[in-house]
N, C-alpha and C positions, 0 to 999 in steps of 0.2 A: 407757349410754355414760359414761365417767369419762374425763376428760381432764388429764394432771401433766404440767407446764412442765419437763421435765429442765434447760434451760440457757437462761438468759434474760441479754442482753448488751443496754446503754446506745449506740447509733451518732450521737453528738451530731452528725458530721458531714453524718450524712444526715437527721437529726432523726426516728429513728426505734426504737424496740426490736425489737430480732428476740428470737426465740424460739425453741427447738427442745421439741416437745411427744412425747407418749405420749398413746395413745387405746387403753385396754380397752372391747374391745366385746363381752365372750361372748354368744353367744346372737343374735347381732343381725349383719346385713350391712355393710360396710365404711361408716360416716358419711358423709355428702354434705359436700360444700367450703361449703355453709351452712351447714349444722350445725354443722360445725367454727369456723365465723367467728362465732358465735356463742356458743358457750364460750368461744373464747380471748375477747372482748371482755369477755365475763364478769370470767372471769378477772384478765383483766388492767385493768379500770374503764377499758376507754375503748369509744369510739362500735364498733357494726358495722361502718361505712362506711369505718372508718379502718384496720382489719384487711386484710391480705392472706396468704393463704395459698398460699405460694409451689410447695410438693408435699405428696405424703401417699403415702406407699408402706406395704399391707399384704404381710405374707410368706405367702403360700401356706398358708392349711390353718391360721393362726393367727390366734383375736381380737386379735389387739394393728397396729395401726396408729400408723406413727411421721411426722413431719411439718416443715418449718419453714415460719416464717410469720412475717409483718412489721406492725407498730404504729404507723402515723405518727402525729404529732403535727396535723397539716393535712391537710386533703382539696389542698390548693394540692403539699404537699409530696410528696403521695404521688403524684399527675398527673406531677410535673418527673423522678421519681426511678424510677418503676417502669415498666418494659417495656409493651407495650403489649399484647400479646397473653396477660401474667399479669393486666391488667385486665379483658382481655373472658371469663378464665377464671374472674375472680370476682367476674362482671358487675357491674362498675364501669363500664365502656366501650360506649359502644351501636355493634353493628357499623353502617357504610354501606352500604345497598342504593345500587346502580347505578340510573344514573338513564338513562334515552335508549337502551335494550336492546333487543334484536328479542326 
């Protein structure tokens, strides 16, 4: 799996880098959203934790997977600023079980 950053943009606003990437993968099944969080932090020198990989779309029938994905600077930043159910997609977020159920 080789993963190139096509377009990498500064959002001082939200105190974060996004990214948009390319993932070759011949030979190999579409990457998991950890795996992927895992190179781009590479990549880019900052924590796993602090990555979020927002989608990843492969096209039918071809190794190449394309994706974007976000770099904050704080785990505080990245809590205020990202959706909630893109953190439990890139288990950041622990779901709540119900409490008091039949």
């Amino acid at each position: 799996m080789e993963i190139e950053i096509t377009n990498k943009k500064e959002n001082t606003l939200l105190k974060r880098t996004e990214v948009y990437f390319q993932i070759s993968h011949p030979k190999e099944k579409t990457p998991k959203r950890d795996a992927v969080k895992g190179k781009l932090a590479e990549a880019l020198k900052m924590k796993r934790e602090l990555v979020v990989v927002d989608y990843m779309k492969t096209e039918y029938g071809m190794p190449l997977t394309t994706g974007y994905a976000k770099a904050y600077k704080t785990a505080e930043d990245l809590k205020k600023v990202e959706r909630q159910h893109i953190q439990k997609r890139n288990a950041l977020l622990k779901e709540k079980k119900e409490e008091g159920g039949e």
